[in-house]
N, C-alpha and C positions, 0 to 999 in steps of 0.2 A: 699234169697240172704243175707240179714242178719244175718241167722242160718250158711249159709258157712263162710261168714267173722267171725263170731264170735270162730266157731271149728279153723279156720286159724293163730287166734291171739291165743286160747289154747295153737295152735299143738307150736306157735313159743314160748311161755312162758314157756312152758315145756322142750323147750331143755336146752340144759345145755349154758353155756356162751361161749364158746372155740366155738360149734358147728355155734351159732350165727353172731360172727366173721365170722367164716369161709363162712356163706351163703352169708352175705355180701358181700366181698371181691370177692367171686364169683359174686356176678351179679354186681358189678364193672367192674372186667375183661370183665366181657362179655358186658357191656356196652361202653365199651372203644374201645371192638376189632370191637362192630357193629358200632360204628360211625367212626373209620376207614374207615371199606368196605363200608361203603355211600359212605365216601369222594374220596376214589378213582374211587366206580364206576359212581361218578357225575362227578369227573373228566376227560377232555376229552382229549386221546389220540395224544401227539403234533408230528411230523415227521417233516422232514427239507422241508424248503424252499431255504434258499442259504447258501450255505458252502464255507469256504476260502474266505471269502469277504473282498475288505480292508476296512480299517477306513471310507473312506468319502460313500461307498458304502450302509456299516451297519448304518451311521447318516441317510442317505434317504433314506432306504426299512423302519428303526423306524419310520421316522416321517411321512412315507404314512400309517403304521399301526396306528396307536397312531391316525393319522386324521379319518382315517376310524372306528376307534372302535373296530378293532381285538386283541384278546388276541394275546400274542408271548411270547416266551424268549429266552433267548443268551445260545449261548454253546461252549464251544472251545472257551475258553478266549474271548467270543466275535463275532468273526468271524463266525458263523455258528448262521442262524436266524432259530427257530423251530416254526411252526404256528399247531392248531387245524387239525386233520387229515383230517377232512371231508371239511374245507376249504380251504385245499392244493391249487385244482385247479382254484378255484374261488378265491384267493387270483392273483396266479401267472399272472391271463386273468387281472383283476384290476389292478398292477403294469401295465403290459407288457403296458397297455392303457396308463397309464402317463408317459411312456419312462421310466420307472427305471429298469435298466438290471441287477442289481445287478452284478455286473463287482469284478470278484475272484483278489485273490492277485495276484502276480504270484510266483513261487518258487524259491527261490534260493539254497544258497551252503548246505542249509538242506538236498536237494536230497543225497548229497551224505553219509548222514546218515545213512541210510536205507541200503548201501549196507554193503553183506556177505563178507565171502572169499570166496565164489566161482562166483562170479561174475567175468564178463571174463574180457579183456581187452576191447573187442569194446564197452559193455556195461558201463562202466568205460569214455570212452573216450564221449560219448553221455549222460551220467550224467554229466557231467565234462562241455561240453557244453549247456544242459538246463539249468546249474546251474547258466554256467557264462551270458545268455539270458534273465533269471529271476532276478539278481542282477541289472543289466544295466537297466532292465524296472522298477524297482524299483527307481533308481537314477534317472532316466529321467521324473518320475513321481511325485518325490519331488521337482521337479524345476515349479519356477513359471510360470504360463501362460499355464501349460501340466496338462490335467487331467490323464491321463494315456498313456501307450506308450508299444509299440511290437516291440523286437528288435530279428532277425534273423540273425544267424550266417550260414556262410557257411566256414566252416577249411578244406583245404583238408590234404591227408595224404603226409607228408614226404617223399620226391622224393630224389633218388641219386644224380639226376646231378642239379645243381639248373637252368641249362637253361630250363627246364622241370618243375621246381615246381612251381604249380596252386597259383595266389594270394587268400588272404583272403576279405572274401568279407560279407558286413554285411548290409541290408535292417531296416531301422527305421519306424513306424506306428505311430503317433501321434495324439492322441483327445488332442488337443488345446481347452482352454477356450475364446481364443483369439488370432488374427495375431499375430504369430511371427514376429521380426525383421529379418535383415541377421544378426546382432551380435547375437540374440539368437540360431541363426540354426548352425551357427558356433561354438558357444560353445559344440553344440549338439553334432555337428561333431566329436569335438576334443575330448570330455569325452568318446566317443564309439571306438574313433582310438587309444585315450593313454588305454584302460580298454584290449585289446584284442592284441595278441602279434602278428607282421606280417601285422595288416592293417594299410594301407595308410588312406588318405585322399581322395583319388582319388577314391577309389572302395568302397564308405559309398551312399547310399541313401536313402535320407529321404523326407516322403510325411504324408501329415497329411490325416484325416480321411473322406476329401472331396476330398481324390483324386489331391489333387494338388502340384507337385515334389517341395519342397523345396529346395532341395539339390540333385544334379544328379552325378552319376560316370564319370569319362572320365574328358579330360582337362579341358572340360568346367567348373564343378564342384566343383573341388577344388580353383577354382578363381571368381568364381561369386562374391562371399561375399566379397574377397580381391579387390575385380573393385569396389564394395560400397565402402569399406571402405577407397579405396583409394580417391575416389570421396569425400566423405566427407573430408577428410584433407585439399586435393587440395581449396575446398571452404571455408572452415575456412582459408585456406592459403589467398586467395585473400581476405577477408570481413579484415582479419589484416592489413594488406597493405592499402587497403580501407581507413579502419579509419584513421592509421598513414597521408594519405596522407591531408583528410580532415583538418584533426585537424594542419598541415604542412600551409593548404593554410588561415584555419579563423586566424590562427595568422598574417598571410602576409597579407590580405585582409581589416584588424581590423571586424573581425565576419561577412563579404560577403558572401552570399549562393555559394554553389556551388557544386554540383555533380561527384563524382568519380568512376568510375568502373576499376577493376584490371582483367586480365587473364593472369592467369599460365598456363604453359606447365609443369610438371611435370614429371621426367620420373623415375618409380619404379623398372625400372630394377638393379638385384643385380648383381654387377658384380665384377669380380677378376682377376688380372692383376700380374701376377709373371717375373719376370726379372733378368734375370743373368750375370752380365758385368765382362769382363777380362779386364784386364790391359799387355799388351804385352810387356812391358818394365823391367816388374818387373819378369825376368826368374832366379831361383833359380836351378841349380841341387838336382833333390830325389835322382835320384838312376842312378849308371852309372857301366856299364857293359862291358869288353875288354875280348876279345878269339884274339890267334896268332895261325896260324898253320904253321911251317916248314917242309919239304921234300929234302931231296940230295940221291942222289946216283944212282945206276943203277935201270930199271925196271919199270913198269908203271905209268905212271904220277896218279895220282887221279883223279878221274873226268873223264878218255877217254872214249873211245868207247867200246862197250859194246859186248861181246862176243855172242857165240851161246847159251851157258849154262847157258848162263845170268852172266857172270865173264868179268872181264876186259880183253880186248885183249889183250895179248903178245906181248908186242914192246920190242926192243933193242935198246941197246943206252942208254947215261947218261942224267937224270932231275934233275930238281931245281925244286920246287912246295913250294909256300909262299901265306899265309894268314890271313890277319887283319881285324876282326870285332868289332865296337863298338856299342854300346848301351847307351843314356844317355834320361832319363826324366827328363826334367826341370817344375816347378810348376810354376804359375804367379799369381795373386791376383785376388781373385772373387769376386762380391759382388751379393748379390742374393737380391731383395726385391719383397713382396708380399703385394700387394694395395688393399684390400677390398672397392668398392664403395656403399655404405650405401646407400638404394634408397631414392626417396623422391628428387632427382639433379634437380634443375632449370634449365631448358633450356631453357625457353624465359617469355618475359614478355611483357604484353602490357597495356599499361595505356589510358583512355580517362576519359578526365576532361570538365566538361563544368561548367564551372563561370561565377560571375556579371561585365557587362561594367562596371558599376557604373551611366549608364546615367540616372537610375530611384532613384536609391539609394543614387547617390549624391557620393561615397566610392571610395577611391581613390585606384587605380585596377593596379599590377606592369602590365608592359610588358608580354606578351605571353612566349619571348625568354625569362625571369628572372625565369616563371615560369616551364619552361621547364628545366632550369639547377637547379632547386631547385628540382624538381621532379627526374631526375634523378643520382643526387646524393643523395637522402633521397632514395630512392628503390635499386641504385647501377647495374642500368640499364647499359645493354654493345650495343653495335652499332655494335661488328663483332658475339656476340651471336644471333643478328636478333633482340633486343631491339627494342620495340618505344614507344614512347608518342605523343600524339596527343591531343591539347587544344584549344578549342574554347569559345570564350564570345557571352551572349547575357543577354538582358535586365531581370533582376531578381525583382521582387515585395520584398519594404522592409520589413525585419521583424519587426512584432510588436514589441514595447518593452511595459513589464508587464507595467500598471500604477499603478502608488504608490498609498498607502492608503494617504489620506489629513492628516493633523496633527490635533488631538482634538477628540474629541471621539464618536465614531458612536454610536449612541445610540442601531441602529436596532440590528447591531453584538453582542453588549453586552445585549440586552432583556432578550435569555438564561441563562446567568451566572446571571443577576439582579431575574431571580424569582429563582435560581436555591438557592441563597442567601436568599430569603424570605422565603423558605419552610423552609431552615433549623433553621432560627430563630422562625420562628413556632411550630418549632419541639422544639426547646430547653427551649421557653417559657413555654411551656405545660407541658415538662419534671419538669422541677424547679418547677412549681405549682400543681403539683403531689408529688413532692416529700417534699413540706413544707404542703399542707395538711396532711399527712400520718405521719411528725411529730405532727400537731398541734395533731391527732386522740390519738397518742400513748400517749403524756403530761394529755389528757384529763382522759384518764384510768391509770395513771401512780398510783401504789397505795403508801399509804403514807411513807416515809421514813424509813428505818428499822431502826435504831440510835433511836428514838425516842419512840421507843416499852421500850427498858430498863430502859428509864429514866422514864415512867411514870406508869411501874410494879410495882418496891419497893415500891411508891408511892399510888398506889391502895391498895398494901396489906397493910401498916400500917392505913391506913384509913378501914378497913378492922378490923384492929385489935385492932385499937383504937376504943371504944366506942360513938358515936356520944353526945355532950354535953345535943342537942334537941333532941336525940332519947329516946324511954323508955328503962329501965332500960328491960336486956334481962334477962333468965333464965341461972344455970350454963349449962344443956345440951343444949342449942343452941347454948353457947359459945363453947360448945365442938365440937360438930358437924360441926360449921364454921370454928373452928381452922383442926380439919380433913380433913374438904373439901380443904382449902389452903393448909396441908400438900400432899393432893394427887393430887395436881395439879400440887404444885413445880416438886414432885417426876415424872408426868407424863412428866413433861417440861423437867427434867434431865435425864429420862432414860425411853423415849419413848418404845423402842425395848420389854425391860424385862417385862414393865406393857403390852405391846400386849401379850405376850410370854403368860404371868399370865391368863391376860383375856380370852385366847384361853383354858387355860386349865380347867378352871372354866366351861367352857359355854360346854365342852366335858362331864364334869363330870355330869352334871345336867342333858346333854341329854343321859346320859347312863342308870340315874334312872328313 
């Protein structure tokens, strides 16, 4: 083994340097391309799971994968979830168990991308309607409370005579998150009858995904929600009135209980009244028209009797034949008016009031009759509309009145703000003595004044350089040596930079020999 290794390391040292490279570089490549074909045959083969999904669809097939611990990835911007091949179907059995259907988008006016020129016309006209199908259930699935929504058209084709041509007619499907109102189905209604050209109101039905007709075709239909909603005006109408009355009777009463209920009659019918009146007095001539006819002489009158040939008989004898025709159109004054009655019209009203005698309350209580003409002029109540009011008393329990706080000061109400007050003066006492420790700390390390470094330098050096009287007498090289050492300190103090500069290049030079 070590006789081959060694001929190996020979064979390689004898090649030349290019050839060396080159084996290199080789088993490189070929290191590269086999760790490639690992990686993709460990890799495992992904196939789809669900395609064209919407948004809220793809958030919950991720996060049942992502719970469970399957690999995935997105494709198609998104919308197309790819899982493990081999976990295809064991994935879809798992979903399918915790309800996620993965619910596709639906299509809209994209479809008619895809078409050629030789797409015919009916194909055309049935693109044209999935497109405008899949637009609509998109809209109805951005609105709040709808998870998603199937809207079905039915167009028929364009007929000659329009007594013959078929309405448009269109079915809604709705997954609700939540009961709609009638204003929300309504809304529904009206986005799917303004989106689609030809439907009514009348011929929309919509049911949600339990099966239950929201919205039906026929009379009934198009008025359900309008009988709600008219119901709700009508009782907002009367709790108005309501109040105005109450608040009518505690001023008149000085603050006496007393109970009011109001009912309207309401009537929502819209109605139009057009009127045309003349004036007969006021005759103008337009236009006047005179013809004369004269005749003399011998021979048939005009007008006689009528032969065999069909020609006038032949008489003898002399005629006179005369005729005057006139003609006149005279104009007179019209006036036309056209009355729209707005619904929502009162037709009647009935009021019941029941109030305090006063005999418990002590509260001085007008008359029944003051309160009745106060009532119906504050409402505007009629007596030949069928108006009425009706009031009655009976004994009413007084109202509390609030009791005042005493004057002076409750201690218990104020305990809260009393500690609320002590913690923060706690707080701030502590602060303070925090913060005068942490100066006393800094004073204590504070180091001596710079000011006072100069004034007692020069002063050092001349004592330095003067000879001490009680010292012994030095030699000349000491004095020299001390006078150097203070030259190379000033110079270090002056021009710090240059003597590192210097020193550095000394301590190079040394360590180079």
């Amino acid at each position: 083994m070590e006789l081959m290794r060694e001929r190996i390391v020979g064979f390689v040292r004898a090649l030349p340097a290019a050839q060396r490279v080159g084996i290199v570089a080789a088993l490189g490549v070929l290191a590269v391309a086999l760790a490639a074909f690992a990686v993709w045959v460990t890799t495992p083969a992904y196939t789809v799971l669900y395609s064209d999904l919407d948004s809220g669809s793809v958030s919950e097939v991720v996060d049942e994968l992502e719970t469970h611990g399957i690999a995935y990835e997105l494709d198609n911007g998104g919308s197309t979830v790819l899982v493990p091949r081999d976990e295809l179907y064991d994935t879809r059995a798992l979903l399918a168990g915790e309800g996620i259907a993965g619910r596709t988008s639906p299509q809209g006016y994209e479809l008619l991308e895809e078409q050629g020129l030789s797409v015919s016309e009916f194909r055309q006209r049935v693109d044209y309607q999935r497109a405008l199908e899949g637009e609509l259930s998109r809209t109805l699935s951005a609105m709040r409370g709808v998870d998603s929504a199937s809207v079905h058209l039915v167009v028929p084709e364009d007929s000659l005579f329009t007594e013959q041509q078929q309405p448009v007619t269109a079915s809604v499907v709705l997954a609700n998150s939540r009961p709609l109102d009638d204003a929300e189905v309504e809304g529904i209604t009206f986005v799917v009858a303004s989106a689609v050209e030809g439907l009514e109101l009348d011929h929309i039905t919509v049911a949600d995904n339990d099966g239950q007709v929201l919205h039906s075709p026929g009379e009934l239909g198009g008025r359900s929600t309008a009988g709600s909603r008219n119901l709700t005006q009508t009782q907002e109408f009367e709790h108005a009135l309501a109040g105005e009355v109450e608040r009518l009777l505690t001023a008149a009463t000085d603050g006496s209980p007393a109970s009011v209920v109001v009912r309207a009659a309401l009537n929502y019918d819209e109605e139009e009244l057009e009127t045309e009146t003349f004036n007969p007095e006021s005759q103008v001539a337009l236009r006047e028209q005179t013809s004369e006819e004269r005749f003399e002489g011998t021979g048939t009158e005009p007008g006689g009797a009528v032969g065999v040939d069909g020609g006038p008989m032949p008489e003898t004898g002399e005629s006179n034949y005369e005729r005057d025709d006139e003609l006149r159109e005279f104009g007179v004054d019209r006036t036309t008016s056209r009355t729209v009655a707005a619904p929502g019209r009162v037709d009647g009203l009935s009021v019941a009031i029941v109030m305090d005698d006063g005999s418990v309350t002590g509260a001085e209580v007008p008359p029944v009759v003051e309160v009745e003409e106060l009532v119906t002029a504050a409402l505007g109540l009629d007596a030949d509309r069928g108006d009425t009011v009706a009031v009655s008393t009976t004994a009413m329990p007084a109202v509390e009145e609030p009791v005042e706080a005493e004057e002076g000061l409750d201690m218990l109400g104020m305990l809260p703000q009393a500690i609320g007050a002590l913690v923060l003066l706690v707080v701030a006492i502590a602060l303070f003595l925090m913060t005068r420790r942490r100066d006393d700390d800094e004073d204590d390390y504070l180091p001596e004044p710079v000011e006072e470094l100069p004034q007692r330098y020069p002063e050092q050096l001349e004592r330095e350089r003067e000879p001490a009287l009680t010292a012994p007498q030095r030699s000349e090289e000491e004095l020299q040596t001390e006078q150097v050492k203070s030259e190379v300190a000033q110079l270090v103090e002056s021009q710090p930079e240059e003597i590192a500069t210097l020193l550095r290049g000394w301590l190079a030079d040394r360590r180079g020999t």
